[in-house]
C-alpha positions as CSV (number, residue, x, y, z in Angstrom):
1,X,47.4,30.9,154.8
2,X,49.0,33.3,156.8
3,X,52.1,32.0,159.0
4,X,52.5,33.5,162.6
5,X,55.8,32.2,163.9
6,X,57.0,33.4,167.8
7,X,59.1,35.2,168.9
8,X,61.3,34.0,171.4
9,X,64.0,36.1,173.4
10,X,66.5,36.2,175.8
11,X,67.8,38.9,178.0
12,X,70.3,39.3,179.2
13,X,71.5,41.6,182.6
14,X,71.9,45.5,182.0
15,X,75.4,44.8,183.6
16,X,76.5,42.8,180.7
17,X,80.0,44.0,179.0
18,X,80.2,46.3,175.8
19,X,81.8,44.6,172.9
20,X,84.6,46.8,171.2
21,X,83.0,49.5,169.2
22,X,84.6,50.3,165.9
23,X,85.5,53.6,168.2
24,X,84.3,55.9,171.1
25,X,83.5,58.5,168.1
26,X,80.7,57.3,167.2
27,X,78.8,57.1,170.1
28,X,79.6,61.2,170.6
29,X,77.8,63.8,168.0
30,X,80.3,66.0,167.8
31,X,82.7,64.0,166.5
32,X,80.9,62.4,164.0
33,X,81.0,64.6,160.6
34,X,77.7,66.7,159.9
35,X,76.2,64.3,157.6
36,X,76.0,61.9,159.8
37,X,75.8,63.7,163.4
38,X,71.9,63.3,163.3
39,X,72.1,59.5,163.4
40,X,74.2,59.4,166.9
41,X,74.5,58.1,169.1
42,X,76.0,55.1,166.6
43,X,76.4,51.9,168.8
44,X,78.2,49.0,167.1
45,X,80.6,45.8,167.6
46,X,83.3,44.7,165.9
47,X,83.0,40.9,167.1
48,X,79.8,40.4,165.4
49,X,80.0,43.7,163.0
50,X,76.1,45.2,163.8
51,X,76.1,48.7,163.9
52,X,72.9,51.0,165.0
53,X,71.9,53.8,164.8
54,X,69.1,56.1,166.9
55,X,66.8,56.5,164.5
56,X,66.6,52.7,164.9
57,X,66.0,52.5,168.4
58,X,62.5,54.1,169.0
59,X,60.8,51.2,170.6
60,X,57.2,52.8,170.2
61,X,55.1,51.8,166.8
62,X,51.8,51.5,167.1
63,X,49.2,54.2,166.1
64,X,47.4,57.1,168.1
65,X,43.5,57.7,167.1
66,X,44.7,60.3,164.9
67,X,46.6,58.7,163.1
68,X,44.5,55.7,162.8
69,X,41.9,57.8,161.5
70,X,43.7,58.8,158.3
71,X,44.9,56.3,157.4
72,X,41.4,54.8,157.1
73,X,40.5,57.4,155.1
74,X,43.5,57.0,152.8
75,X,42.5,53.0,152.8
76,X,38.8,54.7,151.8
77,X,40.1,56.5,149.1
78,X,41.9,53.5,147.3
79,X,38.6,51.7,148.0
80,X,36.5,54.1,146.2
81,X,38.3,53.5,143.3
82,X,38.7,50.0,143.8
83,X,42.0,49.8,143.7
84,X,43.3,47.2,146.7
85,X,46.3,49.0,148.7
86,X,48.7,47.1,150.2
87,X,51.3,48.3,153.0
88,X,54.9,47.2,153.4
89,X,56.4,48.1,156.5
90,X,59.8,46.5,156.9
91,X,60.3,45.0,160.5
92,X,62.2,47.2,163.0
93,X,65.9,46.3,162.6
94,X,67.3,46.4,166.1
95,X,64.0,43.3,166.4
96,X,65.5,41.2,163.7
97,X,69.1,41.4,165.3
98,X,67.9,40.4,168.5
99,X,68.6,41.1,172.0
100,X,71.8,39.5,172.2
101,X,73.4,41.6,169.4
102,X,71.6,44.8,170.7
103,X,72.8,44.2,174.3
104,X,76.6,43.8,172.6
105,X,76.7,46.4,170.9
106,X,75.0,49.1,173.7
107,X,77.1,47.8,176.6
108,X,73.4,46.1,178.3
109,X,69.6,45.8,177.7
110,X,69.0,49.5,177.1
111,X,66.6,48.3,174.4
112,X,63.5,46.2,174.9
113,X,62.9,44.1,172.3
114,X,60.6,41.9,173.4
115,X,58.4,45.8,173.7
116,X,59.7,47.1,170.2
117,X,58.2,44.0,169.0
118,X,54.9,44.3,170.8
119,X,54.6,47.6,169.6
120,X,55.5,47.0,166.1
121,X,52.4,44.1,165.9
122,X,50.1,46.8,167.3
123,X,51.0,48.7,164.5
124,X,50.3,46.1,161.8
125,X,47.4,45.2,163.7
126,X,46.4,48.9,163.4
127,X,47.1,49.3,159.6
128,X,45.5,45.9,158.9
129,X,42.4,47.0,160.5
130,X,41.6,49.6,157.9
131,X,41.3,46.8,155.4
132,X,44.2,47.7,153.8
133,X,46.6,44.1,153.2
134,X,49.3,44.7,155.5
135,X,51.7,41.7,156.4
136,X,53.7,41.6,159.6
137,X,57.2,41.2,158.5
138,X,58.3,40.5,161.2
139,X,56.8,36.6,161.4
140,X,58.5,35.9,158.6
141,X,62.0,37.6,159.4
142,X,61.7,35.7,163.0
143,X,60.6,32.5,161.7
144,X,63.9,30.5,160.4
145,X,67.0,31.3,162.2
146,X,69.1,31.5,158.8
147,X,66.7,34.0,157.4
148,X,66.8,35.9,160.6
149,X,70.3,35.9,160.4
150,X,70.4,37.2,156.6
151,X,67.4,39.3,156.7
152,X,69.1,42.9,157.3
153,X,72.8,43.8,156.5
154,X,74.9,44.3,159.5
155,X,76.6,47.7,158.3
156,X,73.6,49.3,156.2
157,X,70.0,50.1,157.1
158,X,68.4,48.2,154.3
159,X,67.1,44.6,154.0
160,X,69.2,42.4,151.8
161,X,67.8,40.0,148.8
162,X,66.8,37.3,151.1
163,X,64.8,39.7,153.4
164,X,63.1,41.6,150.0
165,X,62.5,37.7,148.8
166,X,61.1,36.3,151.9
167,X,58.9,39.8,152.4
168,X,57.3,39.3,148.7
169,X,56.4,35.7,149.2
170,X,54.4,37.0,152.4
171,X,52.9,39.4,151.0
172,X,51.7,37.8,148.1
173,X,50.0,34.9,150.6
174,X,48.6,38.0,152.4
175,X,47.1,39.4,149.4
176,X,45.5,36.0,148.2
177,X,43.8,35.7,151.7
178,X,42.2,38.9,151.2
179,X,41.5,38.9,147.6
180,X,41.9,35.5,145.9
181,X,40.2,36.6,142.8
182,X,43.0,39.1,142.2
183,X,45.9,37.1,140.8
184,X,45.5,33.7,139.5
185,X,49.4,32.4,141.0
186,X,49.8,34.5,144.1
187,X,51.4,32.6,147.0
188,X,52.2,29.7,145.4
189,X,55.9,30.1,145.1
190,X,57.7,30.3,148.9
191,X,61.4,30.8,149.4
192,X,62.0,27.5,149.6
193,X,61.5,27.1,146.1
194,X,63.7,29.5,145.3
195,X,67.5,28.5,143.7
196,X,70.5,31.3,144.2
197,X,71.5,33.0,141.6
198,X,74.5,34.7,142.7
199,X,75.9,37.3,144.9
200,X,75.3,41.0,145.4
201,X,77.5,43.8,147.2
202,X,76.7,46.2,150.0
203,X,79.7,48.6,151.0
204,X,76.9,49.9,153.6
205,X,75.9,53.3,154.9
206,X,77.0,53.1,158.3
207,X,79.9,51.3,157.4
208,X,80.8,54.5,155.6
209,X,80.2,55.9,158.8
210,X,82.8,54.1,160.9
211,X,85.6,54.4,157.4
212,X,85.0,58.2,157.6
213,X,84.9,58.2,161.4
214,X,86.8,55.8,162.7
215,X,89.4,54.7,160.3
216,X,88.1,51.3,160.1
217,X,88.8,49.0,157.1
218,X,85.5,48.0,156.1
219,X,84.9,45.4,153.0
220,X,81.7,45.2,151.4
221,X,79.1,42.9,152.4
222,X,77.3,40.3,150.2
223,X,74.2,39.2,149.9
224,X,73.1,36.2,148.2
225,X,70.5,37.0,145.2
226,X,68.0,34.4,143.5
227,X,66.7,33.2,140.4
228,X,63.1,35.4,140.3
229,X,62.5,34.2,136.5
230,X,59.0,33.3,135.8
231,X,57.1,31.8,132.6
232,X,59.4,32.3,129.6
233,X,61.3,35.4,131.4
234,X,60.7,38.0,133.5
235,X,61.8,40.9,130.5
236,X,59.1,39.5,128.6
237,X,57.1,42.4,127.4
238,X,52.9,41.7,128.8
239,X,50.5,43.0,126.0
240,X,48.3,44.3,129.2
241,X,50.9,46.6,131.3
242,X,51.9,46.0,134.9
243,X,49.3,44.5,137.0
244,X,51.0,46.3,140.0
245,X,52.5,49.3,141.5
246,X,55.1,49.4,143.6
247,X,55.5,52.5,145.1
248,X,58.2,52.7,148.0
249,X,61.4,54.2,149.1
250,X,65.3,53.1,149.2
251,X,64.4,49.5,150.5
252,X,62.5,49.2,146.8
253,X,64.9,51.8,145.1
254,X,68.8,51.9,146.2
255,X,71.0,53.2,144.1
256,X,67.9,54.6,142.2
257,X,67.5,50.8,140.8
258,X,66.1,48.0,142.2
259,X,69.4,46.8,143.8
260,X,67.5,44.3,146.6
261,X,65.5,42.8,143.6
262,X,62.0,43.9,145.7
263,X,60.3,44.4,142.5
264,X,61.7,41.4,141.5
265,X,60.6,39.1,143.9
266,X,57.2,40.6,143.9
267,X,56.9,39.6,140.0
268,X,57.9,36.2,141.1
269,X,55.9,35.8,144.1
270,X,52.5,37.2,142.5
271,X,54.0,36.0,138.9
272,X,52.6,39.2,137.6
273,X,54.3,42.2,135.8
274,X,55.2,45.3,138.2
275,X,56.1,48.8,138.0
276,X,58.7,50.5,140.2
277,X,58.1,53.9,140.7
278,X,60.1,54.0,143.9
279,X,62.2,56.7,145.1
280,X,65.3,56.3,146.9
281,X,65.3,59.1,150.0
282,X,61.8,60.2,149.1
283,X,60.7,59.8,152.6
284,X,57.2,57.9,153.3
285,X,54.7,59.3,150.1
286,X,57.5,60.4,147.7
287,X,56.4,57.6,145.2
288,X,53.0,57.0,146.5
289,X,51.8,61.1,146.3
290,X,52.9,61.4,143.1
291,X,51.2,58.7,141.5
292,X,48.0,59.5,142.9
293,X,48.4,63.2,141.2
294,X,49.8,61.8,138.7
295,X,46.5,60.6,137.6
296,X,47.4,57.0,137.6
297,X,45.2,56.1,140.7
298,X,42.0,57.3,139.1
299,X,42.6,55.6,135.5
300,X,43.1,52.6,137.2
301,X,46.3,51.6,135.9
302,X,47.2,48.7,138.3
303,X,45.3,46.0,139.8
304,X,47.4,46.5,143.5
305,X,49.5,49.2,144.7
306,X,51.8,48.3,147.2
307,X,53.0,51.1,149.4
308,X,56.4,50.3,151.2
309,X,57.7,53.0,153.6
310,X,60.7,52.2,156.2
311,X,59.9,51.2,159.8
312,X,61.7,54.7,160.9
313,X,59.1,57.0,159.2
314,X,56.2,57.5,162.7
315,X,52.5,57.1,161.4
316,X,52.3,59.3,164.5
317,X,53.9,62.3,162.6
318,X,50.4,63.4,160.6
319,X,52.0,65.7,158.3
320,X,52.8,63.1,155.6
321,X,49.6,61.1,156.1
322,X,47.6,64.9,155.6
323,X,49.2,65.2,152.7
324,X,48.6,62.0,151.0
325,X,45.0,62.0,151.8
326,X,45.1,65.7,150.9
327,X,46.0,65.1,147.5
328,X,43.5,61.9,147.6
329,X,40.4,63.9,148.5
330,X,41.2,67.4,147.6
331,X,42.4,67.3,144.0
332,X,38.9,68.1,142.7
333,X,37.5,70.0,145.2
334,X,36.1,73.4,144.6
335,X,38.2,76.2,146.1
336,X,36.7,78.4,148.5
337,X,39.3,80.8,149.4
338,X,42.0,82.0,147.3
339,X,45.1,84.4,147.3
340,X,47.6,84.6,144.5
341,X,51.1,85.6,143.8
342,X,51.9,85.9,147.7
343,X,55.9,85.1,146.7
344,X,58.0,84.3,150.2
345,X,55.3,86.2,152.3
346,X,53.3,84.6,154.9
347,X,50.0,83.9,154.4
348,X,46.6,84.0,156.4
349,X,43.4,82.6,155.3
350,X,40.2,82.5,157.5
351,X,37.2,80.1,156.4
352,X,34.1,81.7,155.5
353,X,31.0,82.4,157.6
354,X,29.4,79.0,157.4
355,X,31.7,77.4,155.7
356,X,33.8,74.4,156.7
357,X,37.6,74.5,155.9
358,X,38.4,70.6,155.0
359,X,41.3,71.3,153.3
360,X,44.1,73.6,151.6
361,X,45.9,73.6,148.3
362,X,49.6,75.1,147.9
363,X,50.8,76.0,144.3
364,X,54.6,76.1,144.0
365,X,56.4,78.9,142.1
366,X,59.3,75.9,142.1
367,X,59.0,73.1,141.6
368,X,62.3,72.4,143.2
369,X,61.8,73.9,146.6
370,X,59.0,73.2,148.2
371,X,58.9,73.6,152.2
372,X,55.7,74.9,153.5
373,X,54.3,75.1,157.1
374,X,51.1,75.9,158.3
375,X,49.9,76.8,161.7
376,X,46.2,75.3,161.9
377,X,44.1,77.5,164.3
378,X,40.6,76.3,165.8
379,X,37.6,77.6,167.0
380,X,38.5,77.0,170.7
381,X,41.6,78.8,170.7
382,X,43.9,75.9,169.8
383,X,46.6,75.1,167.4
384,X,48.2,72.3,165.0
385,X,51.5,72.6,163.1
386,X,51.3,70.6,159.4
387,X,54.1,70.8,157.6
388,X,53.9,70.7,153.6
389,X,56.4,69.9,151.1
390,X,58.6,66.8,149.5
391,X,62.2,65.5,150.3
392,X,64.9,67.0,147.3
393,X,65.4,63.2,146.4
394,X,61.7,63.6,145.0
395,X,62.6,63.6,141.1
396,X,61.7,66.7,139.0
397,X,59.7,64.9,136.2
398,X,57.5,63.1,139.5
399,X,56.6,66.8,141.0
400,X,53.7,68.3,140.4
401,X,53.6,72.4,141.7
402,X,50.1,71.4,143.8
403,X,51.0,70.2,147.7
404,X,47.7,69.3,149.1
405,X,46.6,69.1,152.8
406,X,43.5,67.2,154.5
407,X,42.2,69.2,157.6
408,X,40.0,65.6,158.5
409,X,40.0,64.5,161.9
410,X,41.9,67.1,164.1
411,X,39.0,65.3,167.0
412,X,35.8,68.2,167.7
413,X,38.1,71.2,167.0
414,X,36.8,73.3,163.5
415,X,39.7,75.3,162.1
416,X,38.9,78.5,161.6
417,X,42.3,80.4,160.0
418,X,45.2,79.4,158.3
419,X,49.0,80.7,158.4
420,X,51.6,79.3,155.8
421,X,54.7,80.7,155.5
422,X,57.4,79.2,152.9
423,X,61.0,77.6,153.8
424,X,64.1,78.2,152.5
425,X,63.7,79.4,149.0
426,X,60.2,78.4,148.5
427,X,57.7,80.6,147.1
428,X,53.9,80.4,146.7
429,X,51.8,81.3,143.7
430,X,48.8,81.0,145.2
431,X,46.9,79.2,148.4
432,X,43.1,78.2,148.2
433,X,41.2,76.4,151.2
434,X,38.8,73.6,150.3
């Protein structure tokens, strides 16, 4: 049975006193050193040691029609093959702190919570209504005052073992309410019957950020980490393969291993075998597009795939969701228009008389650099930017040279012509339309 739990908040006046930051530098871009300048301004407090960044402070989730629309299409695709999909959205960070901490650490309510979290249900509301199994997070992160507490590290982005734990025991409920037939034990194990194992360490990214910045003297944080053994051992070997998928980003995949013990706790919670293809920085379909071209998808190889992606990355930006369900739908279609050997040039395309353009294929002279945009224009005059490509964190051996784009749902608007031009070092082989 799914477990709501509420969520209950106190705010506090806008007057309220800033706590010490670690220093003044952080809230300023300039200062901060270019790696980090894109994350500020960087609020944090010393008395209770939270640290946040921007990127964490959008307080708007929930899905447009556009957006809703493909991801309905990418739950369609899964469906086709029958092949459940499950999504994994971690809940937003600044919600789990809590108002108290945010107000501390920003000097006053400058952030809603109470509305990030509003926004954040519509969201899983949204992704759930595409029949995809999406568990809000957020209930169980809210529901216990210790796990709120131990949910998210206070000096890194990233959930810790108790929040991966408590997030696989959700979602293995969730996936038994919607398919009970699937696995024979999932949701019978909840946290509470879980015993700790030991510790793990965090010396946190934005803790980096105030050493680097501020001078500060920052020790590592720990995490306690559980016993996820199941049967006669969780390394023993299953004559079928791994029943699921896991397919996420640095919450799944820190360190490039599985340092929160996600895929862990998912093996415990659906006592099940799973693979971890995850990639760490490889933004929100690193993993996911290249298993799906990868062939896995359409063999079948796992009973669930579970896609995780971090609260940060917008549904609302369509690019990525394009070019998952691009490489869904499009990776047998028939071409319709092609050009080859274009190099760094920029391209135009213009769909056939009579012909509907659903779609476009780019092939990659590198595999390593590939950064692609394309101006989208209609047949009333209008335009739509897509961009094309994957993060460098995307391994070599999990690239394919084909970036695929859906052209579904841009409302009544038919595209007519295409432009793509290449980034930085990125050259095309060919372009074909679908």
């Amino acid at each position: 049975m799914k477990l709501i739990f509420p969520l209950i908040v106190t705010f506090f006046a806008a007057a309220s006193a800033q706590a010490a930051p670690y220093c003044t530098e952080l809230l300023d871009k300039s200062a901060l050193p270019k790696k980090y300048a894109k994350s500020a301004p960087i609020y944090s407090d010393t008395a209770s040691g939270w640290m946040f960044t921007q990127d964490q402070l959008k307080d708007r989730y929930d899905m447009k029609t556009t957006s809703r629309q493909l991801v309905q299409a990418i739950v369609d695709e899964f469906a086709k093959r029958n092949v459940p999909l499950a999504i994994v959205v971690p809940p937003p960070r600044p919600v789990v702190a809590g108002q108290t901490k945010l107000d501390a650490a920003m000097g006053g309510t400058h952030y809603d919570v109470a509305a990030a979290q509003n926004s954040f249900d519509l969201l899983i509301q949204g992704l759930s209504a595409t029949g995809a199994t999406v568990p809000n997070l957020s209930d169980v992160a809210l529901s216990d005052p210790d796990i709120q507490k131990n949910f998210y590290f206070q000096r890194d982005t990233h959930w810790t073992t108790t929040g991966s734990a408590v997030s696989a025991m959700m979602l293995a409920r969730a996936v038994n309410e919607n398919s009970p037939d699937l696995f024979s034990k999932d949701g019978e194990i909840g946290f509470q019957d879980l015993r700790t194992s030991g510790t793990i360490k965090e010396k946190g990214s934005l803790a980096e950020v105030a050493r680097k910045t501020c001078g500060a003297s920052l020790t590592p944080e720990t995490a306690e980490s559980y016993d996820l053994s199941r049967g006669v051992g969780l390394l023993e070997t299953s004559t079928e393969g791994a029943s699921i998928a896991l397919l996420g980003s640095s919450f799944s995949n820190r360190y490039k291993r599985d340092h929160y013990r996600f895929a862990d706790a998912l093996a415990r919670a659906f006592d099940a075998d799973v693979e971890n293809f995850s990639v760490s920085g490889g933004g929100p379909i690193g993993a996911i597009e290249a298993y799906v071209l990868s062939g896995a998808l359409d063999r079948r190889e796992h009973a669930l795939v579970v896609w995780e992606l971090p609260y940060t990355e917008s549904f609302n930006s369509h690019s990525f969701l394009r070019q998952l369900l691009g490489a869904l739908q499009l990776g047998n279609a028939s071409r319709k228009s092609v050009q080859e050997n274009q190099g760094e040039a920029a391209i135009t395309l213009k769909a056939e008389s009579g012909i509907t353009m659903s779609g476009i294929e780019i092939v990659s002279a590198d595999n390593t650099k590939q950064s692609f945009k394309v101006e989208v224009r209609f047949d009333n005059g209008s335009t739509s930017k897509v961009f094309i490509g994957r993060r460098n964190a995307v391994p070599a051996d999990m690239r394919s040279s084909r970036l695929l784009s859906s052209f579904s749902h841009f409302g009544n608007r038919t595209p007519t012509e295409v432009v793509v031009s290449s980034g930085k070092g990125a050259r095309i082989v060919h372009v074909a339309l679908f």
